[in-house]
MARTI-988886 format. One record per residue (C-alpha): residue in three letters; y, x, z. Coordinates in Angstrom, 1 decimal, padded with zeros to 4 digits. Each point is the difference from the previous one (the first is absolute). Layout:
R_aa_c2_c1_c3
R_ALA_Y_X_Z $
...
% end
This chain:
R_aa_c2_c1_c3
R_UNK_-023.9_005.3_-014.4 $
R_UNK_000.3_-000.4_003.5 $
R_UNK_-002.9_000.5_002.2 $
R_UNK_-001.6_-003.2_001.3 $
R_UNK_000.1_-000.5_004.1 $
R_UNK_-000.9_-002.6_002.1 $
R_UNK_001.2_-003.2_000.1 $
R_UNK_001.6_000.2_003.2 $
R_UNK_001.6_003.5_-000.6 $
R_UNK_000.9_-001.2_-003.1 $
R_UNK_001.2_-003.2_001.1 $
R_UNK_001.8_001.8_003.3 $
R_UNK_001.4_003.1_-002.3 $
R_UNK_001.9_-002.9_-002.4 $
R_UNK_001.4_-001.6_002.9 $
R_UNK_001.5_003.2_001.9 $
R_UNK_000.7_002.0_-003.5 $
R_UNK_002.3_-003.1_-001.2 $
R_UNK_002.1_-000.6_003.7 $
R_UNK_000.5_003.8_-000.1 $
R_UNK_000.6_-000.2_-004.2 $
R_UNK_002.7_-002.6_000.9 $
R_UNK_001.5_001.1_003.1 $
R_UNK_000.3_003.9_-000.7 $
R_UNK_003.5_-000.2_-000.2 $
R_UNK_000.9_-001.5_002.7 $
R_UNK_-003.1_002.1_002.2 $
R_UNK_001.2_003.2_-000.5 $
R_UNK_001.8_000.6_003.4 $
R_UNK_004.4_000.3_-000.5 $
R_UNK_001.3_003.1_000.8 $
R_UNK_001.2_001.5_003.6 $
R_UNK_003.5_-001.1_000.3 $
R_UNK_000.8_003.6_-000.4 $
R_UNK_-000.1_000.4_-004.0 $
R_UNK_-001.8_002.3_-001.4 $
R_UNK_-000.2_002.2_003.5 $
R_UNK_-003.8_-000.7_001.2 $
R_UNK_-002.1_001.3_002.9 $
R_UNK_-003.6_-000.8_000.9 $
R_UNK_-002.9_000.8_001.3 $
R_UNK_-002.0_001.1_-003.3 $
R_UNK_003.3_000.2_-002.6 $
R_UNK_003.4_000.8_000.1 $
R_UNK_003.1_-000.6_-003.0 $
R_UNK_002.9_001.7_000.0 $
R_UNK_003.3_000.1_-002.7 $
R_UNK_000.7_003.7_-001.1 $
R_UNK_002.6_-001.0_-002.6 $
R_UNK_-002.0_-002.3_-002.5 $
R_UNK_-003.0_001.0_000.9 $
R_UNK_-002.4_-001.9_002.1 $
R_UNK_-002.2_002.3_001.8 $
R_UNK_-003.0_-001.8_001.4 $
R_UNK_-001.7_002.7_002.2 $
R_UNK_-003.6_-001.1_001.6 $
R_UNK_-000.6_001.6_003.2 $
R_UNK_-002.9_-001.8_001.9 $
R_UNK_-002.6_002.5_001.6 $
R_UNK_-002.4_001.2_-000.5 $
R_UNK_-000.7_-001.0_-004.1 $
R_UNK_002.9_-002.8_-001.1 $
R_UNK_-002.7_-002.6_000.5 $
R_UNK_000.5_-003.1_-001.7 $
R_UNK_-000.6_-003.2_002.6 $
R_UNK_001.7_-002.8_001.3 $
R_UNK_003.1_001.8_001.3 $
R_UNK_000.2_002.2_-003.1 $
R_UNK_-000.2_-003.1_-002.5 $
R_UNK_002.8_-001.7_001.8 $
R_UNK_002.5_002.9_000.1 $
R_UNK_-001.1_000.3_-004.1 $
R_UNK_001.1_-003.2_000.0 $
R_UNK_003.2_000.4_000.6 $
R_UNK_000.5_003.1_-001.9 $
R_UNK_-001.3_-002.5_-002.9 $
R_UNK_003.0_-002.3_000.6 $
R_UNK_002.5_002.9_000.3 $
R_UNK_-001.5_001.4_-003.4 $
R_UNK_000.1_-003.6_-001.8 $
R_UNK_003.8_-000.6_000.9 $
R_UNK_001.4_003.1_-000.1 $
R_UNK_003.6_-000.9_-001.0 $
R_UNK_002.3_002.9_-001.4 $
R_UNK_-000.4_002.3_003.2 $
R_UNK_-003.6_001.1_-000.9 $
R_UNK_-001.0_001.5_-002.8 $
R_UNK_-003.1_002.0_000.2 $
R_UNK_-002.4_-000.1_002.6 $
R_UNK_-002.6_003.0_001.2 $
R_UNK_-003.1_-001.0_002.1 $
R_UNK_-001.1_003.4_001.6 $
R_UNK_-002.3_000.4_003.9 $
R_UNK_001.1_002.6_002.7 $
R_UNK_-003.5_000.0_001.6 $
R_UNK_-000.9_003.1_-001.1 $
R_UNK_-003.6_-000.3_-000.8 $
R_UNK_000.7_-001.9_-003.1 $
R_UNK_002.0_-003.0_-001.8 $
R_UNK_-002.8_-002.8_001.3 $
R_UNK_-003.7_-000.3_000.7 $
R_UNK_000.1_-003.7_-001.2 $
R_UNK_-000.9_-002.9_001.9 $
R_UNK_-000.6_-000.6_004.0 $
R_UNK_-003.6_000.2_-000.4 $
R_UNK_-000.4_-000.5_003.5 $
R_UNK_002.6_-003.0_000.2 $
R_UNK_-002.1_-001.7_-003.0 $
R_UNK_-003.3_001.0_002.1 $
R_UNK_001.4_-001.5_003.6 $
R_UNK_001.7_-003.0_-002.4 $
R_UNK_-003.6_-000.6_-001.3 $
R_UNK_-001.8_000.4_003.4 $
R_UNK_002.4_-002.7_002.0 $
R_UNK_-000.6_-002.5_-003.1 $
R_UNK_-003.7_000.0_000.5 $
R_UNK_000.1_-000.3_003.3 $
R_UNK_002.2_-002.9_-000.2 $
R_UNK_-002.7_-001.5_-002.2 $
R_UNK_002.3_-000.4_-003.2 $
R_UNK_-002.7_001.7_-001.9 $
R_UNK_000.3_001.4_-003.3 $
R_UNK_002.3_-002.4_-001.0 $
R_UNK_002.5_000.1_003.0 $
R_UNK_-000.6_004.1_-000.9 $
R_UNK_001.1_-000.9_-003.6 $
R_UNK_003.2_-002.2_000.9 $
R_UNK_001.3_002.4_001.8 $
R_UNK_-000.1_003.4_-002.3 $
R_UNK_001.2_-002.5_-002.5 $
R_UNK_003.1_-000.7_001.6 $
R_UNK_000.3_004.2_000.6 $
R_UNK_-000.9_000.9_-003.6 $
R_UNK_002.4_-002.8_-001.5 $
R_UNK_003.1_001.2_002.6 $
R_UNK_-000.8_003.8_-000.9 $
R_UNK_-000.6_-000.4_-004.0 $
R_UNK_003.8_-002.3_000.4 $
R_UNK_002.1_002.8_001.5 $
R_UNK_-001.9_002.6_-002.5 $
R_UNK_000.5_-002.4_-003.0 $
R_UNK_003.8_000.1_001.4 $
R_UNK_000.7_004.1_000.4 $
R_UNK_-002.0_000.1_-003.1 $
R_UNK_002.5_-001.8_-001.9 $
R_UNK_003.2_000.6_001.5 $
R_UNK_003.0_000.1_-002.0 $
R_UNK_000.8_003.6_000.8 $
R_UNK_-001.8_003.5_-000.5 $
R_UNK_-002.9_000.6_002.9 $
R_UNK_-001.1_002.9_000.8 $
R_UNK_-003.3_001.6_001.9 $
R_UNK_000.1_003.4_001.5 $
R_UNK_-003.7_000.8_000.9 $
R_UNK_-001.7_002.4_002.2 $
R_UNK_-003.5_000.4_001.4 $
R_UNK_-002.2_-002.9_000.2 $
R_UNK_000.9_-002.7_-002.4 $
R_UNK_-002.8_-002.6_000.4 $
R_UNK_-001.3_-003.5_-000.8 $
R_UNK_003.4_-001.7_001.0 $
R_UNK_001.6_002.7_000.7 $
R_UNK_-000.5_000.7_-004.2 $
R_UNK_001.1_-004.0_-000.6 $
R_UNK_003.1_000.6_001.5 $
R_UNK_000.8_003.2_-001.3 $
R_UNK_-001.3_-002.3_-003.7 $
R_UNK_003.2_-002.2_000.6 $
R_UNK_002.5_002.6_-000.7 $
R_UNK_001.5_000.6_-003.7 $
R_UNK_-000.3_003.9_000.6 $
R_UNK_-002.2_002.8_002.2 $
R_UNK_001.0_002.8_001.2 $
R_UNK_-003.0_002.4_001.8 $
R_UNK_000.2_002.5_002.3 $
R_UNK_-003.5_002.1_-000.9 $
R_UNK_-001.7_-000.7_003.3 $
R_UNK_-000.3_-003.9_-001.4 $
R_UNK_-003.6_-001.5_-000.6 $
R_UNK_-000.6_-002.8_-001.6 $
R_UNK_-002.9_-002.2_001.1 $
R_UNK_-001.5_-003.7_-000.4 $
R_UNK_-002.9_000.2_002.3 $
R_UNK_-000.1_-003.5_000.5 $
R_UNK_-003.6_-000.4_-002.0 $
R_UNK_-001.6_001.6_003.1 $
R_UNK_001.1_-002.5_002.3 $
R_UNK_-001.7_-003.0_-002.8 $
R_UNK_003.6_-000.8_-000.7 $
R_UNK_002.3_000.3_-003.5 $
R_UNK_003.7_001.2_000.6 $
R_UNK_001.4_-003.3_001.1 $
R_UNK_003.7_000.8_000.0 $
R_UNK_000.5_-000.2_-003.7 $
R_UNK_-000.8_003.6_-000.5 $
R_UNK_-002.3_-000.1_-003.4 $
R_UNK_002.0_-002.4_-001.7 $
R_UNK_003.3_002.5_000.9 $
R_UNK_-002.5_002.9_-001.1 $
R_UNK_-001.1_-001.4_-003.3 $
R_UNK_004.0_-000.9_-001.1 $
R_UNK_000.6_004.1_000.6 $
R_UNK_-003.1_002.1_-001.1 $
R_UNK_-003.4_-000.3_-001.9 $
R_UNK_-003.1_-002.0_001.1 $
R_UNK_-002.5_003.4_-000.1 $
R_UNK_001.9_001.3_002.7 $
R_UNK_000.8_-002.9_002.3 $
R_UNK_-003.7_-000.6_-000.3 $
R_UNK_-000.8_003.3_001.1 $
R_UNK_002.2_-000.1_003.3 $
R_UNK_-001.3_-003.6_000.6 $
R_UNK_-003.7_000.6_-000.8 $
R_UNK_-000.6_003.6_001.5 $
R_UNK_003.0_-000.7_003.5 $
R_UNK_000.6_003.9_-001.1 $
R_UNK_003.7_000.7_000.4 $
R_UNK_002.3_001.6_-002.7 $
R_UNK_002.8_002.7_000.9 $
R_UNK_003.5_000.5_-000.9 $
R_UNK_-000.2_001.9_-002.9 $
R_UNK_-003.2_-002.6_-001.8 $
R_UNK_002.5_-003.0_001.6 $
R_UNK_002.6_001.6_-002.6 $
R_UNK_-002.5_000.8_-002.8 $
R_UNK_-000.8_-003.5_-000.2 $
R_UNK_003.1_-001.3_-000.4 $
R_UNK_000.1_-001.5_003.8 $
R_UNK_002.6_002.1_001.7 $
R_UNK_003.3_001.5_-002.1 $
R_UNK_000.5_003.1_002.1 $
R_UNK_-002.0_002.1_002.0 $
R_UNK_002.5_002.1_002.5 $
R_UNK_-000.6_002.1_003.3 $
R_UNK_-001.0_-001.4_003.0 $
R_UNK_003.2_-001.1_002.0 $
R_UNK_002.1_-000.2_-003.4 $
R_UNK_-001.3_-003.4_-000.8 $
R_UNK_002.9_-002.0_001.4 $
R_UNK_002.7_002.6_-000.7 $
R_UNK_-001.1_-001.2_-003.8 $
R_UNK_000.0_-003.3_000.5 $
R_UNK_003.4_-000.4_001.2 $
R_UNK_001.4_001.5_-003.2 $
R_UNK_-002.4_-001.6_-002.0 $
R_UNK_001.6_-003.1_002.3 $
R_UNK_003.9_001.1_-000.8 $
R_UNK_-000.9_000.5_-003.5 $
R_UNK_-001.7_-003.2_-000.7 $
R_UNK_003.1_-001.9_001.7 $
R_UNK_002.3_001.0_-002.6 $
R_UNK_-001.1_-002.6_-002.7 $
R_UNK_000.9_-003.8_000.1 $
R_UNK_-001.9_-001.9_002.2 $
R_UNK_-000.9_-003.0_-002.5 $
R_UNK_-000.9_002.3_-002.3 $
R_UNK_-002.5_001.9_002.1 $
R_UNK_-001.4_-003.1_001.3 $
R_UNK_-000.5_-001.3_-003.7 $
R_UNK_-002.3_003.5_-000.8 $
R_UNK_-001.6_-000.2_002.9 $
R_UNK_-000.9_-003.8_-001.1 $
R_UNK_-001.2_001.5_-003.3 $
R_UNK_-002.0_002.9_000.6 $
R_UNK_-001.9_-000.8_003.6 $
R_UNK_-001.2_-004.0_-000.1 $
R_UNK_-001.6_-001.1_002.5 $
R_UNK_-003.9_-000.3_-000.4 $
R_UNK_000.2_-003.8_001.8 $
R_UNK_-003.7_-001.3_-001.4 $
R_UNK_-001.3_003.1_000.7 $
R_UNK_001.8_000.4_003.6 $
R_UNK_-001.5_-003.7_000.5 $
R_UNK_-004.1_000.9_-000.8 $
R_UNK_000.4_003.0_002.3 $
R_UNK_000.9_-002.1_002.9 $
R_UNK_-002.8_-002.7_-000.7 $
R_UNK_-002.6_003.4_-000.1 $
R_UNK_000.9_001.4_002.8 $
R_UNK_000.3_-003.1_002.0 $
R_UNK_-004.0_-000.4_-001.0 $
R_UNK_-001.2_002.6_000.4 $
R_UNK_001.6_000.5_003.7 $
R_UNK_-002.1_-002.8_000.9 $
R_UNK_-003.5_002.8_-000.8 $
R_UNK_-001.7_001.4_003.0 $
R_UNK_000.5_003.4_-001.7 $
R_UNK_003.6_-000.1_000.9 $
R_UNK_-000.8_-000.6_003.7 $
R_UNK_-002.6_002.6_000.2 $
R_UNK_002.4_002.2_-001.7 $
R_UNK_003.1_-001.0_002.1 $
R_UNK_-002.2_000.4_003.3 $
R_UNK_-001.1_003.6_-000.9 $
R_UNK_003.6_000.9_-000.6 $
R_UNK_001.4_-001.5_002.9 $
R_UNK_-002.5_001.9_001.9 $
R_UNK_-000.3_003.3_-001.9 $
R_UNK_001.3_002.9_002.1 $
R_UNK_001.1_002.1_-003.1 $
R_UNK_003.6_001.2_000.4 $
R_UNK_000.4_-000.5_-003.6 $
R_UNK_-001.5_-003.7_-000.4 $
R_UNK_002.3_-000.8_-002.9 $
R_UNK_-000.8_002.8_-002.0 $
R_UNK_-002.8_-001.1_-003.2 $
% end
């Protein structure tokens, strides 16, 4: 049962949902003329054999804005047409603090900020995270489902986004510094990348609603307990794994992978679709401004941390 909004978000989120809905496809930005050889300012790509290795390296957390989303996006396209040069894929961050905080909390708070003083409103505050939230769940939905193995090597800090990303991939490989975090409830928000819906399809609801309820974060070792993560390995080690996880993986026929991978990890889509519509209301709460101006203007070296 979807939650009721307003009739003008409601109205406004069914007329921006369906143009994105419909035109997905054909948003998601082509590749660089280069192939499969990317670099930019928050990801790269490059080809080590069949292997895609998508390494995020944007200072100082791997925030997820507007830059971020659009590189995403074309790792999404890359990862939805692979052809027979790619294989398996491995998503891993070189910032060494961590894999990623989550979203650019103080993009979405200066994004916010110029919209009300525009004097869209709440509304013109709503369009906007709408057409955000509907670009970002479109490139997850599509490295969620690619037709070849994905996989996420984890370290540090693996927040809020950070942890929807790291969601999309079929297997996870953590180094034992990784955390695990959804400390979006403080801010007045739900995860609003797809993250519990991705959650629910992988591990029990007792848990999920302890990490949601309490923003506590879970290590390594708990992450493997619970069925999250399938190996726990030294830090440094984690991408050493994955690329012979990677090699392995790239032996089988590619159909045939794509076929299990159809089978045993559908996508959650009416689930995916009630997030959105939540978090889109309850962006719109003075909570979440309060909450987003006290971050913005905390002086804690550590703001992302629960």
């Amino acid at each position: 049962m979807r939650l009721p909004l307003p009739w003008q978000a409601r109205l406004l989120a069914r007329k921006v949902g369906g143009m994105v809905e419909g035109m997905v496809e054909d948003a998601l930005p082509r590749p660089k003329p280069a192939g499969f050889e990317f670099r930019g300012e928050a990801l790269s790509t490059t080809l080590h054999g069949q292997t895609l290795l998508v390494t995020l390296h944007h200072e100082p957390c791997n925030e997820i804005g507007q830059t971020a989303l659009s590189e995403l996006e074309i790792v999404a396209r890359l990862l939805s047409h692979p052809g027979d040069q790619v294989r398996a894929a491995i998503f891993h961050s070189s910032v060494e603090r961590g894999f990623c905080a989550g979203a650019d909390l103080r993009e979405l708070h200066a994004g916010m900020s110029a919209k009300a003083g525009e004097g869209g409103g709440k509304l013109a505050i709503a369009a906007a995270a709408r057409e955000f939230i509907d670009r970002i769940h479109a490139a997850f939905d599509a490295i969620d489902m690619a037709p070849i193995t994905t996989i996420g090597v984890l370290h540090g800090f693996c927040f809020g986004g950070g942890f929807e990303l790291a969601l999309c991939c079929d297997v996870l490989i953590a180094e034992k510094s990784t955390r695990f975090a959804f400390p979006e409830l403080r801010l007045g928000l739900v995860p609003g990348f797809g993250g519990i819906p991705r959650l629910k399809r992988d591990i029990g609801n007792a848990v999920i609603r302890d990490i949601l309820f309490t923003g506590r974060s879970i290590n390594a070792k708990k992450a493997q307990e619970v069925g999250l993560v399938s190996q726990v390995v030294p830090r440094g080690r984690g991408l050493e794994v994955a690329e012979k996880l990677a090699e392995q993986a790239a032996r089988f026929d590619g159909p045939t992978t794509a076929a299990a991978k159809r089978f045993t990890k559908p996508l959650p889509k009416e689930e995916l679709a009630r997030e959105r519509d939540l978090f889109i209301e309850l962006l719109g709460s003075d909570v979440v401004e309060a909450a987003l101006r006290k971050f913005v203007e905390s002086d804690d070296v550590r703001p992302y941390l629960p």
